[in-house]
N, C-alpha and C positions, 0 to 999 in steps of 0.2 A: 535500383531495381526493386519492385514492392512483389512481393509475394502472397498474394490472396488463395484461399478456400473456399470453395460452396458449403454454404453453412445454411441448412435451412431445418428450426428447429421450433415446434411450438411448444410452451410450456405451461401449465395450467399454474396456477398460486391460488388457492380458496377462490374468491369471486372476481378477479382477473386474468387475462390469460396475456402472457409476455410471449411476442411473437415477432421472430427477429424473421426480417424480412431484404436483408441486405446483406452481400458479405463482408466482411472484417477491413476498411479501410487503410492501405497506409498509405497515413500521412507526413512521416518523417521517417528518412532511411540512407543509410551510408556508408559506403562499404569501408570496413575497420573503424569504425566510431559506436560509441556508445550510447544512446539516449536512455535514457531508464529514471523507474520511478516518476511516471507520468503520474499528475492531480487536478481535475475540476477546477477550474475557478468555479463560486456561486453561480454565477449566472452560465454557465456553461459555453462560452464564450473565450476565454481562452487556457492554456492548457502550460503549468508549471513540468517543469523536469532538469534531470540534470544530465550534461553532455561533458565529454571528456576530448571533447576536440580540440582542446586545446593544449592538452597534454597534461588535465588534471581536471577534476573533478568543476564544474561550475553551476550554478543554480542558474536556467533559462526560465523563458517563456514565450509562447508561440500564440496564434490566433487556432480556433479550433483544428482548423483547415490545413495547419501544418506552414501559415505564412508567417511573415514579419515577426522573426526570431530574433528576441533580445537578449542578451546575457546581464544576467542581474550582477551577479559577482566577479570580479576580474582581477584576483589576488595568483600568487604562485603556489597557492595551497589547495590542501581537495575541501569542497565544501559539497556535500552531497546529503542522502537522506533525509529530506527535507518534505515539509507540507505546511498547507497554504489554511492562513487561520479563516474562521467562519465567514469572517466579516471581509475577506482578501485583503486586507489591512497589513499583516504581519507573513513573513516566512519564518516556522523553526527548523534549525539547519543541523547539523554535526560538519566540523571543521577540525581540519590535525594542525592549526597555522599555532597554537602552543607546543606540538610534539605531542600530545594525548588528542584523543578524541573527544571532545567537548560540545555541547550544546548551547547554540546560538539564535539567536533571533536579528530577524531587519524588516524593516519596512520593504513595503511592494517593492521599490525601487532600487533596493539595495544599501538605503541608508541607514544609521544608528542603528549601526550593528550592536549587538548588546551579549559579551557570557553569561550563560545561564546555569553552568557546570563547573566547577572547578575542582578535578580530580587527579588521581594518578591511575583511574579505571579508565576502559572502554567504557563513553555513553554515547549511546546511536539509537536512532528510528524513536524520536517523539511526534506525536502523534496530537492535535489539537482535538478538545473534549467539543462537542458540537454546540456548545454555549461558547466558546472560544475561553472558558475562565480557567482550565487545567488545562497542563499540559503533560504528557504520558510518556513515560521513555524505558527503556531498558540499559541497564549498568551491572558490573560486576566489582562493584566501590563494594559488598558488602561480603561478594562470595568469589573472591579471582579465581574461580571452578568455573562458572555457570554467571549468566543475565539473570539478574530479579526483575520484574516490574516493580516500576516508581512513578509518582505521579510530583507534579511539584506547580506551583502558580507562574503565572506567564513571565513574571520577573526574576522567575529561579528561586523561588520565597518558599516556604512552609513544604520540603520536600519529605512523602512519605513514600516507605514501600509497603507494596501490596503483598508480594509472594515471597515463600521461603522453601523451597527446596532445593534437591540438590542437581533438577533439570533448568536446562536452559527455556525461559520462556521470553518469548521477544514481541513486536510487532503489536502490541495491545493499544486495541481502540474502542472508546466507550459507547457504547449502545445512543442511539437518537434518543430515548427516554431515562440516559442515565444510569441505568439499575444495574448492566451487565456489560462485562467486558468481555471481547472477543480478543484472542492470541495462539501463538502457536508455543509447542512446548511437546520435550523430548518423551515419546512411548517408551515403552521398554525394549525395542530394538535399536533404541539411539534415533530412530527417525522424529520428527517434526509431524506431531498432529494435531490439527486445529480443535482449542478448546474455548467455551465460555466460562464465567465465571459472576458468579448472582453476591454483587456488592453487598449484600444484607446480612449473608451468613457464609460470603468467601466458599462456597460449593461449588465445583467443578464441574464440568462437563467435557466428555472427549467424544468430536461429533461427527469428528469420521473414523476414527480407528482402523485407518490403511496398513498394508503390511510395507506402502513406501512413503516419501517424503509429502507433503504437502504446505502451501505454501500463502502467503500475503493476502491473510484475511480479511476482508472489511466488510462493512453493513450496509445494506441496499435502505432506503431511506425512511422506507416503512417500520424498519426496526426488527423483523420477525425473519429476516434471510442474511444471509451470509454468502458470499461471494470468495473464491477462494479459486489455487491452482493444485491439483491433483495430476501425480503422475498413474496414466493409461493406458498400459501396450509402453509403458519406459519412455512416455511424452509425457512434458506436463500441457493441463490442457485447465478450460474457466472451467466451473462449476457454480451452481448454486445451492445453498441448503437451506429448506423451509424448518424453520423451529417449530413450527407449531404441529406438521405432519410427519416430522421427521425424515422426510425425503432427499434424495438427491438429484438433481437433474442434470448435465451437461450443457452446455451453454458451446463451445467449439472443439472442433475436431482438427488441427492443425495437419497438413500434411509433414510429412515426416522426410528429413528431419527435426523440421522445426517443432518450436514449442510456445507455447504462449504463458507470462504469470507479470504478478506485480501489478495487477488491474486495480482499477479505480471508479467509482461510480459517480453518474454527476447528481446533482443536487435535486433533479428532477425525478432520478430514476429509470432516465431516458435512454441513455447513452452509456458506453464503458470504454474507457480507453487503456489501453493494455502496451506491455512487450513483448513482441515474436522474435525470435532469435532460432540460431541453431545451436539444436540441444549440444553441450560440450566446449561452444564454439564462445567464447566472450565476446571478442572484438568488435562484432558488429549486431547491434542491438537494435530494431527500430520500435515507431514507436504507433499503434494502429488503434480504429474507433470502429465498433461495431455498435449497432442503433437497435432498441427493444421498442415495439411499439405495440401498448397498452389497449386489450381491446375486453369486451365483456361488461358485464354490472358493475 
């Protein structure tokens, strides 16, 4: 059963106007199963994620449309949080098949699998730098309190961290120009809210400063928005945010109880694929594309 919304929403950006003209597609959906953390391939064409259908965690991939579902990994382990490098060449994964959470890489196909982490920490949610030459993750190897960001080369080589406090920040992915990183990290009520951060002089920014959670930031292609899930009326719902205006626009209004977060943009800036779920509800996650179509100077 797929559960759509009338979403009819124009948005102005400086000299383009993003103007979604379709409702929220789903393209994968099953009742008690999982699909989550949908990703772009390049060419937008087809679409990585991970399903638990099988009774653990596995790294898929699907045609955009929701057809000819492959499963890349087929161990007894959970392999999840995963993204697809620039070139769709490589997947970085997190896997518990040590007993820790470790960071992984394979090929498209799921071969030469290779560790990239060897801890007795949580490391989850790496993140591929848009040159494909870094890759970005969050661990508690330095503060078993709180996630630092760290960045480390695609071989697991020359690992640095970035952050040092005593909030958890996670989810960090670097700017299309390199300069800035987007992540989220704990306000002073413990909530998750979406920060940048200017790689030059390590200066902060908190760019929503919600009084609730907000969630799975990433960069629209042009470099200058952010794309995120904000809770609304106690939904979480898409959002974008222009840097340069500093605005906020909404992007979908899910009916309730559902919710939508964990979106992903493609490479064009055309499309966004996302998960709607019911708010509370784990079990059944699916997995939807909603189309942005670019009009103006």
């Amino acid at each position: 059963m797929k559960y759509c919304c009338l979403i009819l929403v124009s948005v102005i950006f400086c000299n383009h106007a993003y103007l979604q003209t379709t409702n929220p597609e789903g393209i994968l959906e099953k009742k008690d199963v999982e699909y989550a953390y949908p990703r772009w391939s390049k060419d937008g064409k087809r679409i990585l994620f991970q399903s638990n259908e099988s009774g653990k965690w596995q790294l898929c991939m699907m045609d955009e449309n929701g057809q000819n579902i492959r499963q890349i990994t087929k161990d007894s382990f959970n392999n999840n949080f995963m993204d697809l490098s620039p070139d769709n060449k490589k997947i970085a994964f997190v896997s518990d098949r040590t007993g820790n959470e470790e960071i992984f890489v394979t090929d498209i196909n799921g071969g030469h699998q290779k560790q990239l982490t060897f801890t007795h920490a949580r490391n989850i949610h790496p993140y591929w730098s848009p040159k494909g030459d870094k890759i970005f993750f969050n661990s508690t190897r330095d503060d078993a309190a709180a996630f630092e960001i760290y960045v480390m080369n695609p071989d697991g080589s020359n690992v640095r961290r970035i952050t040092r406090s005593a909030d958890d920040e996670t989810c960090a992915r670097l700017s299309p120009s390199g300069n800035r990183l987007v992540y989220l990290k704990n306000n002073e009520h413990g909530l998750d809210d979406v920060f940048t951060m200017d790689l030059k002089n390590f200066a902060e920014q908190n760019i929503t400063n919600t009084p609730t959670t907000d969630g799975w930031p990433c960069w629209l292609p042009e470099g200058n928005k952010i794309l995120y899930s904000a809770r609304e009326d106690g939904r979480y719902k898409l959002f974008i945010y222009d840097l340069q205006d500093n605005t906020t626009r909404r992007l979908t209004d899910p009916p309730s109880p559902f919710y939508d977060a964990r979106a992903a943009v493609s490479a064009d800036g055309k499309k966004i694929v996302f998960n709607r779920q019911i708010d509370g509800i784990k079990n059944t996650i699916g997995i939807y594309v909603l189309s942005l179509n670019r009009e103006g100077g």
